[in-house]
VOLO-819088 format. One record per atom (N, C-alpha, C): residue number from 1; atom name; y, z, x. Coordinates in steps of 0.02 Angstrom, whole numbers. Last residue first. Layout:
<nodes>
<node><pos>NUM</pos><site>CA</site><Y>Y</Y><Z>Z</Z><X>X</X></node>
...
</nodes>
This chain:
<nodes>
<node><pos>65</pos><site>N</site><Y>4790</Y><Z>4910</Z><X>3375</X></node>
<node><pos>65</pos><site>CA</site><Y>4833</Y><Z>4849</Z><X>3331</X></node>
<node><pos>65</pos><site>C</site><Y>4907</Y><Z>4842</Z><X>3321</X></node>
<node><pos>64</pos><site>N</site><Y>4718</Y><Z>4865</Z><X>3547</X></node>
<node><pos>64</pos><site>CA</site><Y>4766</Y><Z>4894</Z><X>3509</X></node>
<node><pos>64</pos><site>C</site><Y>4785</Y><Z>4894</Z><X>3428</X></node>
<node><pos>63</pos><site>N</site><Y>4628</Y><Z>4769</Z><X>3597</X></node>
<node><pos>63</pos><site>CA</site><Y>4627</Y><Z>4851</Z><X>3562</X></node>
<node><pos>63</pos><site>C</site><Y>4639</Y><Z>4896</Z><X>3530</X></node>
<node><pos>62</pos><site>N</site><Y>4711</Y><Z>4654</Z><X>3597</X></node>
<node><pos>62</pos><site>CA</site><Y>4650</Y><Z>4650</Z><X>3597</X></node>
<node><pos>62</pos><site>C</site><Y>4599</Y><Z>4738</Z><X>3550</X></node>
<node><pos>61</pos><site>N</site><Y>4818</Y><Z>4693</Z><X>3666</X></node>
<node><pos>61</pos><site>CA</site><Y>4829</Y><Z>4642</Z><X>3616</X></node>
<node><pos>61</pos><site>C</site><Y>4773</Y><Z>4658</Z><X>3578</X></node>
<node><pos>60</pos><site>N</site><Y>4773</Y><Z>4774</Z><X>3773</X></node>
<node><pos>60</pos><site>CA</site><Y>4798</Y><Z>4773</Z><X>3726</X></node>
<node><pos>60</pos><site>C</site><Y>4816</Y><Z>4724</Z><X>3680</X></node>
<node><pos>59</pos><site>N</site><Y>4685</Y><Z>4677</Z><X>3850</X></node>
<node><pos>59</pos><site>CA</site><Y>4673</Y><Z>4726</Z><X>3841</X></node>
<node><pos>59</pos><site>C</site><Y>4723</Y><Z>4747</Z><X>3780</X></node>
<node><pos>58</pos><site>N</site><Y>4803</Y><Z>4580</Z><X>3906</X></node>
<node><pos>58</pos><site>CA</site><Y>4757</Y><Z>4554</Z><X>3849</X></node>
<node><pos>58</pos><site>C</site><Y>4715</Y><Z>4623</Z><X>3817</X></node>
<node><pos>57</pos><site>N</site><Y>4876</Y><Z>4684</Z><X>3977</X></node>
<node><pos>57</pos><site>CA</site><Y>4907</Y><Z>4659</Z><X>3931</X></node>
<node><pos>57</pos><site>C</site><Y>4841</Y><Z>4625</Z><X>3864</X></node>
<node><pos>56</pos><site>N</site><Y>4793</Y><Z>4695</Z><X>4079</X></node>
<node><pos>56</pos><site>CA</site><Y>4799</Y><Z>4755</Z><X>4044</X></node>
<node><pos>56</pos><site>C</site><Y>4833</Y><Z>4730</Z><X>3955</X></node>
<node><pos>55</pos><site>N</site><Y>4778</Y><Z>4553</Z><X>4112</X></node>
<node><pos>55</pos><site>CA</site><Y>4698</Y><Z>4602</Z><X>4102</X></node>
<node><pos>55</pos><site>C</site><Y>4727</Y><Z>4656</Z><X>4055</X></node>
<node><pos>54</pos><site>N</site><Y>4899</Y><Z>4558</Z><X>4167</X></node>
<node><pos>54</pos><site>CA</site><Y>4880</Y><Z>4500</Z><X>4132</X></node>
<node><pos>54</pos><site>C</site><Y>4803</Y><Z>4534</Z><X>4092</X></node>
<node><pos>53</pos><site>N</site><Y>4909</Y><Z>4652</Z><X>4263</X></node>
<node><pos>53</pos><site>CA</site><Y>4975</Y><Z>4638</Z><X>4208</X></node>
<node><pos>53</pos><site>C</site><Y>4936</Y><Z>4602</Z><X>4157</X></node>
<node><pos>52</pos><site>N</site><Y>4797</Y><Z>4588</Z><X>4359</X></node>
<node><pos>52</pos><site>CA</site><Y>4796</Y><Z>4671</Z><X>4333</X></node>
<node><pos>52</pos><site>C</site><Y>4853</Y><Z>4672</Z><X>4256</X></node>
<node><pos>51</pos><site>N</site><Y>4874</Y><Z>4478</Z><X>4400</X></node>
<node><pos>51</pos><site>CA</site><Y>4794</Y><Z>4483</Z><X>4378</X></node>
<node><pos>51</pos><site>C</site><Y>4807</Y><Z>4538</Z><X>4321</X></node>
<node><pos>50</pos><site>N</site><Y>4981</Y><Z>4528</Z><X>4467</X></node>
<node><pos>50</pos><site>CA</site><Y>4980</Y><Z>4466</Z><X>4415</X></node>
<node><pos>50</pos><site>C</site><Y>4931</Y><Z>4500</Z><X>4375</X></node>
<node><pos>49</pos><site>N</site><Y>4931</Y><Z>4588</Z><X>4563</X></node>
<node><pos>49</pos><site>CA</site><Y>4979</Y><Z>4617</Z><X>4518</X></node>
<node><pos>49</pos><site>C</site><Y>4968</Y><Z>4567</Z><X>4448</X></node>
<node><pos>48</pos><site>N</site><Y>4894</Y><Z>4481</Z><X>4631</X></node>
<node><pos>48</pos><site>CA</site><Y>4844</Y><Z>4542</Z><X>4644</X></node>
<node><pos>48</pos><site>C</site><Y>4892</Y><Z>4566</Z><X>4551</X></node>
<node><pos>47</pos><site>N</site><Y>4996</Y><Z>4388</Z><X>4673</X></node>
<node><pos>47</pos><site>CA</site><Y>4971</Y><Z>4375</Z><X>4619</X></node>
<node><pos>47</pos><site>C</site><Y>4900</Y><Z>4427</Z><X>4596</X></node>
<node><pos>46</pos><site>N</site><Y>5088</Y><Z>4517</Z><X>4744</X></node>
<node><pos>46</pos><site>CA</site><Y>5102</Y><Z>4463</Z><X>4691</X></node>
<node><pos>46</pos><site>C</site><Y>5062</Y><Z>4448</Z><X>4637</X></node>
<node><pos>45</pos><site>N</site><Y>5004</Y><Z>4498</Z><X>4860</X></node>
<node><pos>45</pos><site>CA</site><Y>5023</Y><Z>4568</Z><X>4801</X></node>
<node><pos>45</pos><site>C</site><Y>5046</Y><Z>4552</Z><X>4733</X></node>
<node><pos>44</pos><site>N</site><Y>5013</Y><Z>4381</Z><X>4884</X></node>
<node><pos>44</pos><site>CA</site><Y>4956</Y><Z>4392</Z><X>4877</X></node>
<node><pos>44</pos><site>C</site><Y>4950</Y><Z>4466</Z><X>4854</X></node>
<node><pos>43</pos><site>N</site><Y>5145</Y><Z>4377</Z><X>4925</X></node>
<node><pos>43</pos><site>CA</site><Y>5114</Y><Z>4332</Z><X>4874</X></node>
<node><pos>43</pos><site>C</site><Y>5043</Y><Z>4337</Z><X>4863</X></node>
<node><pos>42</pos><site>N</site><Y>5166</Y><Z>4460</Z><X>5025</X></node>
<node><pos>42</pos><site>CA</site><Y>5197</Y><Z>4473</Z><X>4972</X></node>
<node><pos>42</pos><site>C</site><Y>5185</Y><Z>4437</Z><X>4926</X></node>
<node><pos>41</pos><site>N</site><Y>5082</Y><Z>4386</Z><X>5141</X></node>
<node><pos>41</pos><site>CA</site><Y>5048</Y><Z>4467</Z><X>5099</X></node>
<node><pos>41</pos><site>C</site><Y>5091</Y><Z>4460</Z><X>5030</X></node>
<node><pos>40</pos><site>N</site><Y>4998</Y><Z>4284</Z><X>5197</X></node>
<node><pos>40</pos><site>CA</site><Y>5062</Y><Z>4281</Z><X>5147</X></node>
<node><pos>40</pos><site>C</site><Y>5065</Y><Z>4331</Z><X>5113</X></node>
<node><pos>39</pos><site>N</site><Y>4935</Y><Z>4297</Z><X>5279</X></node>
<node><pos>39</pos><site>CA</site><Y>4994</Y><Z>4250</Z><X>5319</X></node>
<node><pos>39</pos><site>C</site><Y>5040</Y><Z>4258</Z><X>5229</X></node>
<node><pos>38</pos><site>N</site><Y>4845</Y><Z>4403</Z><X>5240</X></node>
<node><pos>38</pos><site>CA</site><Y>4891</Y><Z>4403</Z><X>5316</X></node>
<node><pos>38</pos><site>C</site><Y>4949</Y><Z>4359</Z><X>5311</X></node>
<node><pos>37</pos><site>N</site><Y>4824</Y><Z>4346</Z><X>5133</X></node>
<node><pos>37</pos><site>CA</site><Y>4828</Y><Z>4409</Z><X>5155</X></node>
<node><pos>37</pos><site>C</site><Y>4901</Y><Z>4415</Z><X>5189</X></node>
<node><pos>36</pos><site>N</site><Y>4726</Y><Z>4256</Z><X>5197</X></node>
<node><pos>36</pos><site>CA</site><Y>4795</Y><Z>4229</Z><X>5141</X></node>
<node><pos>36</pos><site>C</site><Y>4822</Y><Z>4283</Z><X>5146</X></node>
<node><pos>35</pos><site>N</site><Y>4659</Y><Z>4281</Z><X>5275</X></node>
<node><pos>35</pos><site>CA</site><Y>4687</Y><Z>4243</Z><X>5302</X></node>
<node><pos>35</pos><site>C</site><Y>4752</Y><Z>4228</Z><X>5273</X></node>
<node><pos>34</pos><site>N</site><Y>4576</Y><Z>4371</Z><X>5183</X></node>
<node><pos>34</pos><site>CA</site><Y>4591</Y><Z>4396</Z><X>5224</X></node>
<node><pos>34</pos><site>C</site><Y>4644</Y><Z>4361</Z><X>5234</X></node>
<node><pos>33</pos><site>N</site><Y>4513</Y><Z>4254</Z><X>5087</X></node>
<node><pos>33</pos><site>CA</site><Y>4548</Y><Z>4286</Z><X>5063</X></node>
<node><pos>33</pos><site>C</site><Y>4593</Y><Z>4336</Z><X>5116</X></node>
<node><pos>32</pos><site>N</site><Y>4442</Y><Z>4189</Z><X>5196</X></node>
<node><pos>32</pos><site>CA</site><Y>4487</Y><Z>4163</Z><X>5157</X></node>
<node><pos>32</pos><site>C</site><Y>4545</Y><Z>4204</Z><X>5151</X></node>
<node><pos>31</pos><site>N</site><Y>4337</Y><Z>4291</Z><X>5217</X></node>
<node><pos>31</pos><site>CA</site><Y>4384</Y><Z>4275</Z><X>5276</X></node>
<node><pos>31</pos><site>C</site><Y>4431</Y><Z>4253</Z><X>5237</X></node>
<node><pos>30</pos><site>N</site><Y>4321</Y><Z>4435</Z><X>5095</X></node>
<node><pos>30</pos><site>CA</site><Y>4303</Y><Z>4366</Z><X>5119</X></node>
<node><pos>30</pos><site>C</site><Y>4359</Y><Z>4339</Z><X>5151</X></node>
<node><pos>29</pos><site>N</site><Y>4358</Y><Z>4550</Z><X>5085</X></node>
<node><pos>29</pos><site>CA</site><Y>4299</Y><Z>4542</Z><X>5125</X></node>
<node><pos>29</pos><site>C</site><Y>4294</Y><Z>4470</Z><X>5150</X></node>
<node><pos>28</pos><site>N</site><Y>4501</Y><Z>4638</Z><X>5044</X></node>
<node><pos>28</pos><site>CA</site><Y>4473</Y><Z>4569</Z><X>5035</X></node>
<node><pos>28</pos><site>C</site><Y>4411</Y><Z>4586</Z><X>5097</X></node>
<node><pos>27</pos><site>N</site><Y>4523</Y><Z>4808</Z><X>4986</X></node>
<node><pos>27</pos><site>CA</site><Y>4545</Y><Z>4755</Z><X>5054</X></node>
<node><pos>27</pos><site>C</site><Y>4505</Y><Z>4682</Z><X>5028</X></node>
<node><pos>26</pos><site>N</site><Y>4601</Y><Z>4936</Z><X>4909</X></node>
<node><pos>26</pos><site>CA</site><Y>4571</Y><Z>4877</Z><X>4905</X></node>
<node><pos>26</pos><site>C</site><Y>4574</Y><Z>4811</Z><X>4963</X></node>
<node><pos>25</pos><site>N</site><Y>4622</Y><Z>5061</Z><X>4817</X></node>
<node><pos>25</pos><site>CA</site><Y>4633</Y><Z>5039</Z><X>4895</X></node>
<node><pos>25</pos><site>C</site><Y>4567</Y><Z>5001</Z><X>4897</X></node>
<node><pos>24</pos><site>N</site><Y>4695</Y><Z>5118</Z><X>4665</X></node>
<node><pos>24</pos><site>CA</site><Y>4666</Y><Z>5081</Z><X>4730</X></node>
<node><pos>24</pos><site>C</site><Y>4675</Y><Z>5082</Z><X>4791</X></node>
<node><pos>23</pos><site>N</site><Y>4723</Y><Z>5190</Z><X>4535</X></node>
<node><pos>23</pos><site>CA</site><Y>4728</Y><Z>5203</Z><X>4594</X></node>
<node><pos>23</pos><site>C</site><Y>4680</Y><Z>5151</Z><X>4630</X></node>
<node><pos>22</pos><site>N</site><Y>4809</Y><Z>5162</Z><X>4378</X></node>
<node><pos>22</pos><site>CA</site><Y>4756</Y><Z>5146</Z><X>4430</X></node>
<node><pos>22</pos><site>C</site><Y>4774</Y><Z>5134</Z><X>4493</X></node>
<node><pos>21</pos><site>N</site><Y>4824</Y><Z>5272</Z><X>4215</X></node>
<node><pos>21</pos><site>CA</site><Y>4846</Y><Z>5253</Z><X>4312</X></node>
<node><pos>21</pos><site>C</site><Y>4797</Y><Z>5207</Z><X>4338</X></node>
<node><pos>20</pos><site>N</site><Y>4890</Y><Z>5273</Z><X>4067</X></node>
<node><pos>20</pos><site>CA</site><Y>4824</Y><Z>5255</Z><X>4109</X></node>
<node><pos>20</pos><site>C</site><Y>4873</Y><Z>5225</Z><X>4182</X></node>
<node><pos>19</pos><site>N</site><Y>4913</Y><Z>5386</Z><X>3928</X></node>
<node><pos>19</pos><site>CA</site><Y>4939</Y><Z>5358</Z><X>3983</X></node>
<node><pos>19</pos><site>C</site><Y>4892</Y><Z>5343</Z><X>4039</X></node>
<node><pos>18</pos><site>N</site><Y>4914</Y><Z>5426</Z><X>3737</X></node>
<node><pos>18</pos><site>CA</site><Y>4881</Y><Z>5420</Z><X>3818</X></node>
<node><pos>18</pos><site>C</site><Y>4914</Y><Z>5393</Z><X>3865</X></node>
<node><pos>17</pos><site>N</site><Y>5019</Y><Z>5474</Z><X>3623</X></node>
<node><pos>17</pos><site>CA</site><Y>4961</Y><Z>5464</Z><X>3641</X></node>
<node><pos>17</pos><site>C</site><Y>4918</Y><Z>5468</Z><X>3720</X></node>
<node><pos>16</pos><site>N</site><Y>5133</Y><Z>5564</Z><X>3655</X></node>
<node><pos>16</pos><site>CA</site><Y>5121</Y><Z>5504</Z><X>3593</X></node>
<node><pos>16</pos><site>C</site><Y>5053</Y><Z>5472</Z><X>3610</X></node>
<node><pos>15</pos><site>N</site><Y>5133</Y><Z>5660</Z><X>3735</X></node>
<node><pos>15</pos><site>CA</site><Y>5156</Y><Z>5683</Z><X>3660</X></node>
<node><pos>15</pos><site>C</site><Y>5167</Y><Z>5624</Z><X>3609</X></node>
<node><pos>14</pos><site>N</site><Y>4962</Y><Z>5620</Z><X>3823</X></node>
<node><pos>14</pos><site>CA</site><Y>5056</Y><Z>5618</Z><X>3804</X></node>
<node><pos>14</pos><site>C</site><Y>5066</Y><Z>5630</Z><X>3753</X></node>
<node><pos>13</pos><site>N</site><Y>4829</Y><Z>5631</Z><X>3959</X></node>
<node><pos>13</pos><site>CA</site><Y>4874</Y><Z>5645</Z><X>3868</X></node>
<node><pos>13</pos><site>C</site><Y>4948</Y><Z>5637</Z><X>3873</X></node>
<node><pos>12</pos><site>N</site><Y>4777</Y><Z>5518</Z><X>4054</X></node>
<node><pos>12</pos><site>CA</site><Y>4800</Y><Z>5570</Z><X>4046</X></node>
<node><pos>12</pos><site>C</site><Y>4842</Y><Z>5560</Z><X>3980</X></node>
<node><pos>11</pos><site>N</site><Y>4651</Y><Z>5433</Z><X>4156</X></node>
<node><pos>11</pos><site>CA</site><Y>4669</Y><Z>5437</Z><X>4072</X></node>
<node><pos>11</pos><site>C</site><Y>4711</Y><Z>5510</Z><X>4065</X></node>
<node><pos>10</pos><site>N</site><Y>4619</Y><Z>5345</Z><X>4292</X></node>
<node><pos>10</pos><site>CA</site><Y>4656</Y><Z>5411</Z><X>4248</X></node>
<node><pos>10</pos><site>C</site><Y>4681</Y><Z>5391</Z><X>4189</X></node>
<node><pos>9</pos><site>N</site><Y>4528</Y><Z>5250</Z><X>4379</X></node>
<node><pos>9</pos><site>CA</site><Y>4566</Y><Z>5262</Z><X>4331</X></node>
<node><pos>9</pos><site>C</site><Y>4583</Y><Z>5312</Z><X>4297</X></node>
<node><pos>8</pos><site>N</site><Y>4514</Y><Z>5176</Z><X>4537</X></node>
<node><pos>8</pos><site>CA</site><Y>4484</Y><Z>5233</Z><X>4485</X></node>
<node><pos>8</pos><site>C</site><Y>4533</Y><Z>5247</Z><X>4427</X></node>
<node><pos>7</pos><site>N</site><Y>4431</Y><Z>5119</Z><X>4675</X></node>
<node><pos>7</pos><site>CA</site><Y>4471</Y><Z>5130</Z><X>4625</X></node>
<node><pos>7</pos><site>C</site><Y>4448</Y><Z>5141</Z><X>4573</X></node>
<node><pos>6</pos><site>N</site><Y>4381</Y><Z>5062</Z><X>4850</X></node>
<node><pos>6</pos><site>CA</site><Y>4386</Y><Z>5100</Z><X>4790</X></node>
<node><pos>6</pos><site>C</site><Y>4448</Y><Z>5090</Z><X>4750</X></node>
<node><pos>5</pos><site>N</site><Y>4319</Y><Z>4929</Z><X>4937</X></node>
<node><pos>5</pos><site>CA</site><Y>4376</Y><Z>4990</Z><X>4935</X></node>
<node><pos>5</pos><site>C</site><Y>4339</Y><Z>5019</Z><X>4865</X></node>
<node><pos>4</pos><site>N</site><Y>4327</Y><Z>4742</Z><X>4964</X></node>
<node><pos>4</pos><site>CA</site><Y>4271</Y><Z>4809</Z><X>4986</X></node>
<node><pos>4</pos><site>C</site><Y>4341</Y><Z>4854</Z><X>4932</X></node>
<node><pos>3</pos><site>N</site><Y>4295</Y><Z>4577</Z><X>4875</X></node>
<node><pos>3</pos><site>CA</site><Y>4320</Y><Z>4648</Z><X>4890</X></node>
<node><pos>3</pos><site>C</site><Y>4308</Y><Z>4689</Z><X>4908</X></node>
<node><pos>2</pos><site>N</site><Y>4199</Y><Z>4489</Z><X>4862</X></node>
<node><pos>2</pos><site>CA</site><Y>4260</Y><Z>4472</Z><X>4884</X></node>
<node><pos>2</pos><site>C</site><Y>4299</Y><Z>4520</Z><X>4909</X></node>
<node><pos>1</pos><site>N</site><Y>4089</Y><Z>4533</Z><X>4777</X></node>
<node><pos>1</pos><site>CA</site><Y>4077</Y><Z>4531</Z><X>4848</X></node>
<node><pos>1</pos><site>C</site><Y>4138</Y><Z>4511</Z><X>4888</X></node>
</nodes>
C-alpha cells in the first residue's frame, strides 16, 4: 500500500543462458515516503536501488549454484 505504478519483468534468451529487465514506474503513496522523495530524491533512488541489488543478488545465491 506504500506504492502505486507498475512493473514487469522480461525474461529474454542469450547465447549463455537468460537475461532479466525490470521495467518500472513507481511513485510512493504514503506522505512520508513522498516527503523523502522530494527533499532527498538521489538518496531515495539510492536506497530504491539498494533494495532491488540486494533481492536480486540473494536471489541468486539462493537459485543459482
Amino acid at each position: 500500500g506504500d506504492i502505486t505504478g507498475s512493473a514487469r519483468l522480461e525474461i529474454s534468451a542469450t547465447p549463455t543462458g537468460s537475461e532479466l529487465h525490470l521495467i518500472s514506474g513507481l511513485a510512493p503513496t504514503n506522505a512520508v515516503l513522498r516527503a523523502v522523495a522530494q527533499v532527498a530524491g538521489p538518496i531515495a533512488q539510492f536506497g530504491h536501488e539498494w533494495v532491488l541489488d540486494t533481492g536480486l543478488r540473494q536471489f541468486c545465491d539462493r537459485a543459482l549454484p
